[in-house]
DSSP file (Angstrom, degrees, kcal/mol; ACC not computed):
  #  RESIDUE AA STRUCTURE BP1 BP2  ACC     N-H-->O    O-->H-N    N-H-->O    O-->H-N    TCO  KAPPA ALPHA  PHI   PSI    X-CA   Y-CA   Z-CA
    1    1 A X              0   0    0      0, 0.0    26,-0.1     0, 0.0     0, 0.0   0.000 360.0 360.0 360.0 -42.4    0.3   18.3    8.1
    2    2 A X        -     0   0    0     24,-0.3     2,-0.5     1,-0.1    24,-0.2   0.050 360.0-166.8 -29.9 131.5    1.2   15.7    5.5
    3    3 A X  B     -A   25   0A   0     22,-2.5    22,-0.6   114,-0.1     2,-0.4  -0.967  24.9-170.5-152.0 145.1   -1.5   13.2    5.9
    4    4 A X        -     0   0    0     -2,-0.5   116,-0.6   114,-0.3     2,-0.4  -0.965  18.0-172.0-133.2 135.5   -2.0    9.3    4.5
    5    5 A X        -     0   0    0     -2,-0.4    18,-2.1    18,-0.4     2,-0.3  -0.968   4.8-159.6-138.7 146.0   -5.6    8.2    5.3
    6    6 A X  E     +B   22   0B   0     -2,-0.4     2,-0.3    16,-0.2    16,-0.2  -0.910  17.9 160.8-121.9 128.3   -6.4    4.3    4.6
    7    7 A X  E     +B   21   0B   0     14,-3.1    14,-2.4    -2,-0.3   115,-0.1  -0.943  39.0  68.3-155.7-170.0   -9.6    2.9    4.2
    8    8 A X        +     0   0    0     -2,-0.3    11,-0.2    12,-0.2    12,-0.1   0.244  60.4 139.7  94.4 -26.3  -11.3   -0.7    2.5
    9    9 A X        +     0   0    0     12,-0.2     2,-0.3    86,-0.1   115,-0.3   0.288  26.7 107.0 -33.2 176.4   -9.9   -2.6    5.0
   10   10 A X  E     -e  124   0C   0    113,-1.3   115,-3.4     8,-0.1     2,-0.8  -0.879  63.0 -31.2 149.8-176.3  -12.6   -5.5    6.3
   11   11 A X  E     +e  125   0C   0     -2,-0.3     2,-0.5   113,-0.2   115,-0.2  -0.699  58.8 178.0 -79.7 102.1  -13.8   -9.3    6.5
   12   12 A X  E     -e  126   0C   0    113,-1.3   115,-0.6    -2,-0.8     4,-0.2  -0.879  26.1-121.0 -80.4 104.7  -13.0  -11.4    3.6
   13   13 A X    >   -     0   0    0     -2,-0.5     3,-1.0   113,-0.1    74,-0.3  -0.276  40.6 -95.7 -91.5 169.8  -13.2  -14.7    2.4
   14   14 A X  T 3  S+     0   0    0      1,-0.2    74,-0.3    72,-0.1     3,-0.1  -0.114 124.2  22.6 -29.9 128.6  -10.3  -17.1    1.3
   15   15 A X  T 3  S+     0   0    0     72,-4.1    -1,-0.2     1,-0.2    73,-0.1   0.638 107.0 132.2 101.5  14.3  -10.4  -16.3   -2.9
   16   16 A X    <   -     0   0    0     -3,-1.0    70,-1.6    71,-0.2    71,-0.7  -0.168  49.4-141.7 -89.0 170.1  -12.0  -13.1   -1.8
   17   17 A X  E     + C   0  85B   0     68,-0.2    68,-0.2    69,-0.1     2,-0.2  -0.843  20.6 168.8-123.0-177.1  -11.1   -9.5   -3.0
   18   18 A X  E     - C   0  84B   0     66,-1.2    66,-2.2    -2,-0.3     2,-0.5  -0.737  22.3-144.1-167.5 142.4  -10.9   -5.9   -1.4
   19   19 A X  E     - C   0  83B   0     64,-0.2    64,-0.2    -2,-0.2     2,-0.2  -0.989  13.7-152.1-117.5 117.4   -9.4   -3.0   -2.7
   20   20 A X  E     - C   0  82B   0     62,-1.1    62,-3.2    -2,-0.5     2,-0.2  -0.551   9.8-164.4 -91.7 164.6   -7.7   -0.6   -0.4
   21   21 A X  E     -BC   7  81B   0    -14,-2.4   -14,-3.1    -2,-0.2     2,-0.3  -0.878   8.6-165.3-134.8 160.9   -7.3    3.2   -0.9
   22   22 A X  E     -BC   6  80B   0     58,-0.8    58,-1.8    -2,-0.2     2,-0.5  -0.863   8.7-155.9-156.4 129.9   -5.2    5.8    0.6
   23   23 A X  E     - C   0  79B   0    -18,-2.1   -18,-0.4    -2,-0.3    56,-0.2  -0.852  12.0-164.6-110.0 124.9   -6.0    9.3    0.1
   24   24 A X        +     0   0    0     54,-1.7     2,-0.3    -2,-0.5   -20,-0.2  -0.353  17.0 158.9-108.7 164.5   -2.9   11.5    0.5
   25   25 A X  B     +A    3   0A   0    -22,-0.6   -22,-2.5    -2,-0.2     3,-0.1  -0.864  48.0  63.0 166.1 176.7   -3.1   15.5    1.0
   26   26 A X  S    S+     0   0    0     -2,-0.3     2,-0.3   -24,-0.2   -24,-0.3   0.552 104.9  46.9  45.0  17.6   -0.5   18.1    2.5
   27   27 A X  S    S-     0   0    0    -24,-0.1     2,-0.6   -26,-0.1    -1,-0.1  -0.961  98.7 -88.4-156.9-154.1    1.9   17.5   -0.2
   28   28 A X        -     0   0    0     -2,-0.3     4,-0.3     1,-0.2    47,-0.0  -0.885  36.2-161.5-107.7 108.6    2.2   17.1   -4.1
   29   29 A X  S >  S+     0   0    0     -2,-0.6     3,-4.0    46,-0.2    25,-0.2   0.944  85.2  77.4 -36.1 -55.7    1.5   13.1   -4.7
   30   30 A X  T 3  S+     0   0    0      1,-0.4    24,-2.1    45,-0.2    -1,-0.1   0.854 100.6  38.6 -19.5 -79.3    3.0   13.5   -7.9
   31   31 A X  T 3  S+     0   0    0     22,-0.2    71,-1.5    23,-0.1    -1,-0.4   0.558  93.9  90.3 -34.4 -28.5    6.4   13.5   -6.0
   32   32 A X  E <   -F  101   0C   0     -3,-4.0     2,-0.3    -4,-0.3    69,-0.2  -0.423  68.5-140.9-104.5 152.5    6.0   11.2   -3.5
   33   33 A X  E     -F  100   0C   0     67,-3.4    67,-1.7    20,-0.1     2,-0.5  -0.940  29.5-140.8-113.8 146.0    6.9    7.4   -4.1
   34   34 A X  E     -FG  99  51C   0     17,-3.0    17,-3.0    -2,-0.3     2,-0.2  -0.951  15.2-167.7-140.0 120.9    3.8    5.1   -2.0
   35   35 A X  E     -FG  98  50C   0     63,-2.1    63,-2.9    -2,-0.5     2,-0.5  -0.766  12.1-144.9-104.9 156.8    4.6    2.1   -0.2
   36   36 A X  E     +FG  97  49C   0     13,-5.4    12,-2.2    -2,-0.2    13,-1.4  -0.985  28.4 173.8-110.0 141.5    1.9   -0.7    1.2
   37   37 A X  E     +FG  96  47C   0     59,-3.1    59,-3.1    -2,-0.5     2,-0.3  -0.892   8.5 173.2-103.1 139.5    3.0   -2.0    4.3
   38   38 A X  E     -FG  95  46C   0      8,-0.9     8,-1.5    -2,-0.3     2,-0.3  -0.950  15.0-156.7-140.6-169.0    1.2   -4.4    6.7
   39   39 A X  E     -F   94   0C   0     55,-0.5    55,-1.2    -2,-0.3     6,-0.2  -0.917  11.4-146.5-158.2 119.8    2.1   -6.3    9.9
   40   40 A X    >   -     0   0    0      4,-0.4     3,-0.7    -2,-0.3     2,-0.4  -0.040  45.8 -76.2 -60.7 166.2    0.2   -9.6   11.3
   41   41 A X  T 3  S+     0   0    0     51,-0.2     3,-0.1     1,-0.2    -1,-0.1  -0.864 122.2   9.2 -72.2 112.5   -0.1  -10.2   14.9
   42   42 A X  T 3  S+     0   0    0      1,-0.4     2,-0.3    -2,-0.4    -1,-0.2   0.776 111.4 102.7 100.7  58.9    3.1  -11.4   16.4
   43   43 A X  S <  S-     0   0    0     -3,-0.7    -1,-0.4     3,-0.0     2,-0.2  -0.721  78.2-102.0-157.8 169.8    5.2  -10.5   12.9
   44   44 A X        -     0   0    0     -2,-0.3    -4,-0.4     1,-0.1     2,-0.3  -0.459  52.7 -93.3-106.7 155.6    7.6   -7.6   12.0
   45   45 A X        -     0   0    0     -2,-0.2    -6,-0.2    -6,-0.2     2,-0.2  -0.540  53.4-155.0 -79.5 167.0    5.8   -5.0    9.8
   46   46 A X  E     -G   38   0C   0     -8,-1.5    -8,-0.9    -2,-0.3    65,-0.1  -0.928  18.9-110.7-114.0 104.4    6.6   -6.0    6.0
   47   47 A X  E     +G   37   0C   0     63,-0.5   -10,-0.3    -2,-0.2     3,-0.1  -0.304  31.1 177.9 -74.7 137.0    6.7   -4.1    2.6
   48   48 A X  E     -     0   0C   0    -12,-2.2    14,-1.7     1,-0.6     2,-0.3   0.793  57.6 -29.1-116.8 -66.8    3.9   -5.3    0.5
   49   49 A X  E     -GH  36  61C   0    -13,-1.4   -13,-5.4    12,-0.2    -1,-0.6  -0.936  48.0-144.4-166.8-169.2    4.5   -3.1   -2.6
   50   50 A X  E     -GH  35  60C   0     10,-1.1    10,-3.6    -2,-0.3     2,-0.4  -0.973   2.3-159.6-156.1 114.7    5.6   -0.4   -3.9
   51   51 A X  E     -GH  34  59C   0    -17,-3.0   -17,-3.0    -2,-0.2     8,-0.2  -0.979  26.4-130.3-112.7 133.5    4.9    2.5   -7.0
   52   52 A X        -     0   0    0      6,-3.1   -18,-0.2    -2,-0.4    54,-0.1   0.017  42.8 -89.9 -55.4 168.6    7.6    4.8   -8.3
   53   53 A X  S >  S+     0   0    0     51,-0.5     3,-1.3    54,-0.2     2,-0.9  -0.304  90.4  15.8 -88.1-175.8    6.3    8.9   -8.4
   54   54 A X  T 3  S+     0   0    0    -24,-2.1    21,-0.3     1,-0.3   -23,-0.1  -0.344 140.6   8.0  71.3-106.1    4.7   10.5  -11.0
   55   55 A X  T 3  S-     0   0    0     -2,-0.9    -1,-0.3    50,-0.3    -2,-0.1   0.707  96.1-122.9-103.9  -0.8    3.4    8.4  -13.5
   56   56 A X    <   +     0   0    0     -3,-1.3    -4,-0.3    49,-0.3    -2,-0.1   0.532  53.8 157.0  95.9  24.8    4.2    5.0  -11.1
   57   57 A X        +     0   0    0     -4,-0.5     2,-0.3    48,-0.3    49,-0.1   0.615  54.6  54.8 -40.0  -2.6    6.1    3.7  -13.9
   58   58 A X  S    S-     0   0    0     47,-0.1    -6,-3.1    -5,-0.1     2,-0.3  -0.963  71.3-178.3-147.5 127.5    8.5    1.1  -11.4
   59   59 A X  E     -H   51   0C   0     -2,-0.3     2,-0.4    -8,-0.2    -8,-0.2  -0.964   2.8-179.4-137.5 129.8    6.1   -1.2   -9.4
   60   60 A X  E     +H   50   0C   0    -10,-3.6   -10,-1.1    -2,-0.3     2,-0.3  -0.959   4.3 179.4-125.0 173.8    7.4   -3.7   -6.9
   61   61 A X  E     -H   49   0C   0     -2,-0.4     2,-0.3   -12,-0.3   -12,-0.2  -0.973  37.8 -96.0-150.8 167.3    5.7   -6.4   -4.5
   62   62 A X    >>  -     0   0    0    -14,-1.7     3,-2.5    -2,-0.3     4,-2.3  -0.502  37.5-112.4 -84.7 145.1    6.8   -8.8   -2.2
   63   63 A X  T 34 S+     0   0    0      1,-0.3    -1,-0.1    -2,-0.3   -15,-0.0   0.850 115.4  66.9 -85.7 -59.0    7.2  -12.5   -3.5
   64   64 A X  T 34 S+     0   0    0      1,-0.2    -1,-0.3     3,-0.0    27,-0.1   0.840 116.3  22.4 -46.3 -34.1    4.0  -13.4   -1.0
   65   65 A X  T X> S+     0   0    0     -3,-2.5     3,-1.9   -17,-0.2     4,-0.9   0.776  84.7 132.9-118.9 -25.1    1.5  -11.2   -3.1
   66   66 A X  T 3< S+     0   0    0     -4,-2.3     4,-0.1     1,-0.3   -17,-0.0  -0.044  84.0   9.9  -7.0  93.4    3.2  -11.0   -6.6
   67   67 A X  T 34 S+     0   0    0      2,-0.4    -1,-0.3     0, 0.0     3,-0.1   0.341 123.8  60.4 109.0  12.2    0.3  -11.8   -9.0
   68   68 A X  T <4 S+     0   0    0     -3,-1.9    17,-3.7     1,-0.2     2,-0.4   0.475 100.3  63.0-149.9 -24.0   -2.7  -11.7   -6.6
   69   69 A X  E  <  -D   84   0B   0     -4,-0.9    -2,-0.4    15,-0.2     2,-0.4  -0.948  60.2-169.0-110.1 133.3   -2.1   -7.7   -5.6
   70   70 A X  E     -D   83   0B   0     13,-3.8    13,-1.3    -2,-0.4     2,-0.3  -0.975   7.4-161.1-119.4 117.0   -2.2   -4.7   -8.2
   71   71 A X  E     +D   82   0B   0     -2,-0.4    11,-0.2    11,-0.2     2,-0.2  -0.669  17.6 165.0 -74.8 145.2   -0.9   -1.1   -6.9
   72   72 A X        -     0   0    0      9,-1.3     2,-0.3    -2,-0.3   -21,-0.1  -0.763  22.8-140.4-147.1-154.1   -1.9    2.0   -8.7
   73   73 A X        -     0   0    0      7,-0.3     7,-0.3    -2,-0.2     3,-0.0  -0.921   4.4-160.8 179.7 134.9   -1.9    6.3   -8.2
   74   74 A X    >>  +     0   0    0      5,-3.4     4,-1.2    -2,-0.3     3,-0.5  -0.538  14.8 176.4-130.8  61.2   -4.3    8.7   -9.1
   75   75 A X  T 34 S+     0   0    0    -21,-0.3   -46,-0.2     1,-0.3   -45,-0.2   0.658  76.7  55.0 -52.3 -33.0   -2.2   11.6   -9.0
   76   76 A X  T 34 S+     0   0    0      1,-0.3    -1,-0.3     2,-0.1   -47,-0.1   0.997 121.5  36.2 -67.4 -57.3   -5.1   14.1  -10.3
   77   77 A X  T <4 S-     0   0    0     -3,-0.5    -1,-0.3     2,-0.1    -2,-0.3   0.764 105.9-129.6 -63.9 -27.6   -7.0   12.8   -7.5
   78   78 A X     <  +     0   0    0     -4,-1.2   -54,-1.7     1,-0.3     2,-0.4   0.898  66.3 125.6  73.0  72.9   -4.1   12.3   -4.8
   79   79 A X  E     -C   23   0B   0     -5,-0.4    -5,-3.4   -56,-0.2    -1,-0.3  -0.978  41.6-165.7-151.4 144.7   -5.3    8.6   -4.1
   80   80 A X  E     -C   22   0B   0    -58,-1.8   -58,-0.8    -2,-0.4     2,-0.3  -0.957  11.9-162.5-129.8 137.9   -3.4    5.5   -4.3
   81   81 A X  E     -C   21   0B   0     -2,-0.3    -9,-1.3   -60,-0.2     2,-0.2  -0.822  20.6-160.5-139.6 140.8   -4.9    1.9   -4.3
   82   82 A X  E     -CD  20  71B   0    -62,-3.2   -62,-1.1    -2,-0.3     2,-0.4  -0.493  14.3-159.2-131.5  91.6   -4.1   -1.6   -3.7
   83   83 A X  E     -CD  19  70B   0    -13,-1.3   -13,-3.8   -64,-0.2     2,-0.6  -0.419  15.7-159.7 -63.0 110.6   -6.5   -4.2   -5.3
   84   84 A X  E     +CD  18  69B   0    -66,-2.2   -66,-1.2    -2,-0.4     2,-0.4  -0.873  13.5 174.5 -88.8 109.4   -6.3   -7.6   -3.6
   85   85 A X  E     +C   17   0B   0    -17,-3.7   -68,-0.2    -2,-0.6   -69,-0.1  -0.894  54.2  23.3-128.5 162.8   -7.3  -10.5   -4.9
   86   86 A X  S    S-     0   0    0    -70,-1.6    -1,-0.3    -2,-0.4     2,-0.2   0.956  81.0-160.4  72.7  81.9   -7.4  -14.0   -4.4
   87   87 A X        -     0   0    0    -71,-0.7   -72,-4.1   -74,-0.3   -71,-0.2  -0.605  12.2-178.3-101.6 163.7   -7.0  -13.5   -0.3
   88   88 A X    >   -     0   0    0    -74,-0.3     3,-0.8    -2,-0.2    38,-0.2  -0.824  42.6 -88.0-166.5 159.1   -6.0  -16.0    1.4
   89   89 A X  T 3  S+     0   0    0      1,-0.2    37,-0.0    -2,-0.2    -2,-0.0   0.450 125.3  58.3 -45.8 -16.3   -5.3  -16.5    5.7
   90   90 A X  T 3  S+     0   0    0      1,-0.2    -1,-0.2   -26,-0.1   -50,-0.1   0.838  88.0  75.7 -98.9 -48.2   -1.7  -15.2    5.3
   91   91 A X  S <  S+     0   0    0     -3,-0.8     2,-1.1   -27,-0.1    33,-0.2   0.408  75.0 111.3 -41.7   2.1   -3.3  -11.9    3.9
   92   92 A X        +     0   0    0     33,-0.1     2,-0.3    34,-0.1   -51,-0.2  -0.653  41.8  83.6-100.4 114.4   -4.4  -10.7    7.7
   93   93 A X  E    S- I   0 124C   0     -2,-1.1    31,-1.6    31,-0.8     2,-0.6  -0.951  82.5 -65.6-167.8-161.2   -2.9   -8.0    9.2
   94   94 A X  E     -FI  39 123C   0    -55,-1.2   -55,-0.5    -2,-0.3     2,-0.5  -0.677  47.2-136.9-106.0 140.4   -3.2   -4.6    9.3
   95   95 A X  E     -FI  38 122C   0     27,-3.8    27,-2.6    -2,-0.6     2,-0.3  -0.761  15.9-170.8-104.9 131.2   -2.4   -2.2    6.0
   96   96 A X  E     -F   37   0C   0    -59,-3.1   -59,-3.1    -2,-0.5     2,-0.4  -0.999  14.1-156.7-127.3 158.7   -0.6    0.7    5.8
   97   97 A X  E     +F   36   0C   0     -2,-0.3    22,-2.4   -61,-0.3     2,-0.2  -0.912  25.3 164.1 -95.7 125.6   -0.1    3.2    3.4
   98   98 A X  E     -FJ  35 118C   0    -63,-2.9   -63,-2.1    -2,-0.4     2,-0.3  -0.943  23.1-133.0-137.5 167.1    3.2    5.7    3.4
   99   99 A X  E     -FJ  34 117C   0     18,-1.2    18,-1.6    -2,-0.2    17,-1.5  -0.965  11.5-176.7-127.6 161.0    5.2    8.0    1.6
  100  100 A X  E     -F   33   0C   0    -67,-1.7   -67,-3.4    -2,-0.3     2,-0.2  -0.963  37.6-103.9-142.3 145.4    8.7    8.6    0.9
  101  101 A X  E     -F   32   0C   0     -2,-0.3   -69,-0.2   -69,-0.2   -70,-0.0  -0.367  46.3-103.8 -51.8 124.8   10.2   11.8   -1.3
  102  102 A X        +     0   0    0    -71,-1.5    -1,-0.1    -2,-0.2     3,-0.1  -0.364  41.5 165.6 -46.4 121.8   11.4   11.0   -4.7
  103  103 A X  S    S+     0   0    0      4,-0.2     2,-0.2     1,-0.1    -1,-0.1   0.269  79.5  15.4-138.3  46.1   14.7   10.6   -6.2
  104  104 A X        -     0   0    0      3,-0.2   -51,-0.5    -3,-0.0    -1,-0.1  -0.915  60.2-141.4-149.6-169.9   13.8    9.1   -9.1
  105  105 A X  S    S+     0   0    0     -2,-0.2   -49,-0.3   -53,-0.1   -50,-0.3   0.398  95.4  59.5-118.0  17.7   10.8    8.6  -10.9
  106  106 A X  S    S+     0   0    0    -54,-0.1     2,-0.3   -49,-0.1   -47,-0.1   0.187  96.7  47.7-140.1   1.0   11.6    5.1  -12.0
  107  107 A X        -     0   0    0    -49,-0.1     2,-0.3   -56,-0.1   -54,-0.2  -0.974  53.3-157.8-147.7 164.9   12.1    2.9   -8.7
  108  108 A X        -     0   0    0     -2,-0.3   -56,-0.1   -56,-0.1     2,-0.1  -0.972  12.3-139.8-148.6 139.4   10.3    2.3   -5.5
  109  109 A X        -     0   0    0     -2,-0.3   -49,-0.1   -58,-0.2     3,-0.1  -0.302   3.1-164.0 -91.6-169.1   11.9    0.7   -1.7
  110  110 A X        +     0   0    0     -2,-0.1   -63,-0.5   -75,-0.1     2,-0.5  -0.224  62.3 109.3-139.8  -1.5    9.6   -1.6    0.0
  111  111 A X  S >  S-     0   0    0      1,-0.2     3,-0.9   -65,-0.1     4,-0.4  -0.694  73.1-139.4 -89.3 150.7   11.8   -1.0    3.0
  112  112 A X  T 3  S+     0   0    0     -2,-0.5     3,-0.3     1,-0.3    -1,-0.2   0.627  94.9  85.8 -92.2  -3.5    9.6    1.3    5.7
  113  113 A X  T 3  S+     0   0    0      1,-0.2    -1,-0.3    -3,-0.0    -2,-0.0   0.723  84.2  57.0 -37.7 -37.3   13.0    3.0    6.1
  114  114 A X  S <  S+     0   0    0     -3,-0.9     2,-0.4   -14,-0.0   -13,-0.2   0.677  85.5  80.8 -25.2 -72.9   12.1    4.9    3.4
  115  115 A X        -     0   0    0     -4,-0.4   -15,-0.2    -3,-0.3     3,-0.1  -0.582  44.2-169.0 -80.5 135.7    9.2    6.5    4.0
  116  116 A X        +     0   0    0    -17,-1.5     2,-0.4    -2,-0.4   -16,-0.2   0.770  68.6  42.5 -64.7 -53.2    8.4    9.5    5.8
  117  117 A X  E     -J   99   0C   0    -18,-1.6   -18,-1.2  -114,-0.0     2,-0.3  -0.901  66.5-168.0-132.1 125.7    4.7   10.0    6.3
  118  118 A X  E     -J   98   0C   0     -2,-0.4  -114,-0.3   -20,-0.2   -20,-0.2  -0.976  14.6-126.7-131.6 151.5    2.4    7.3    7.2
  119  119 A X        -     0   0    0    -22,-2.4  -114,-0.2    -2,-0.3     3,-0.1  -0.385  27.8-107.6 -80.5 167.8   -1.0    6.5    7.5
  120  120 A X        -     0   0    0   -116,-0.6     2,-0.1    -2,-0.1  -115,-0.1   0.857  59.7-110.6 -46.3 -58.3   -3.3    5.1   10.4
  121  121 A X        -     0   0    0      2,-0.0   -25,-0.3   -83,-0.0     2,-0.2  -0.255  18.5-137.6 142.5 120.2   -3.9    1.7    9.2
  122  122 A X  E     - I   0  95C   0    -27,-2.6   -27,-3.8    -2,-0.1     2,-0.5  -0.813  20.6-130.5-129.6 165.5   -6.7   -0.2    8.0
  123  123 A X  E     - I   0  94C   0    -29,-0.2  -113,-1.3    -2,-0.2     2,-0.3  -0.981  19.1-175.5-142.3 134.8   -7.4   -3.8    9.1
  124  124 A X  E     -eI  10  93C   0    -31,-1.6   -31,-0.8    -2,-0.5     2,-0.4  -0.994   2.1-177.7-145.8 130.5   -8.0   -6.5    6.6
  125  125 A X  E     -e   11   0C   0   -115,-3.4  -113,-1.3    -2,-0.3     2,-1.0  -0.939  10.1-163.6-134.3 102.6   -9.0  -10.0    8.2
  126  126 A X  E     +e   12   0C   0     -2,-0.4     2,-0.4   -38,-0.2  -113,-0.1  -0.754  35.2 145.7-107.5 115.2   -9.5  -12.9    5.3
  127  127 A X              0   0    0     -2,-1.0    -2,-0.1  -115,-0.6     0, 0.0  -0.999 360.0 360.0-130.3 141.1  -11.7  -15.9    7.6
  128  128 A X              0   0    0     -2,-0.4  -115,-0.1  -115,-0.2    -1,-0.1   0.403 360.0 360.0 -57.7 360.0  -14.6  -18.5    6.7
């Protein structure tokens, strides 16, 4: 029942943005710590970033997107987002959103070990 739905995916160009969303339901966000994942065509999935539960106080990302992607949580709403900017060819693959139970409120894994509950997938393709 626990359920990660992704959407925003699309075409983009280089220097482009998109903001992905992931709308969470069948458990208490609040709790939950929410990784972005994605995996390229003929690549290993990858952890993208990462927000701590609660108030998302502990943010990570991966060295590729570090200054050019912003995670956030909208606990009232049960929605989590990842604003992408400045996209680039290296940005294409497919996103996912998951979540993994808290046990703290103050760090976040990037490893998909982690997480429990995942969502579909959304597919984000930056081309001229």
């Amino acid at each position: 029942q626990p359920q990660l739905v992704e959407s925003g995916g699309g075409l983009v160009q280089p220097g482009g943005s998109l903001r992905l969303s992931c709308a969470v339901s069948g458990f208490t966000l609040d709790y939950y710590a929410i990784g972005w994942f994605r995996q390229a065509p003929g690549k290993e999935r990858e952890g993208v970033s990462c927000i701590s539960s609660r108030a998302g106080s502990a943010t990570n990302y991966a060295d590729s997107v570090k200054g050019r992607f912003t995670i956030s949580r909208d606990n009232a709403n049960s929605m989590v987002y990842l604003q992408m900017n400045n996209l680039n060819a290296d940005d294409t693959a497919t996103y996912y959103c998951a979540a993994g139970r808290a046990v703290t409120d103050y760090v976040c894994y990037e490893s998909p070990a982690y997480y429990a509950y995942w969502g579909q997938g959304t597919q984000v393709t930056v081309s001229s």
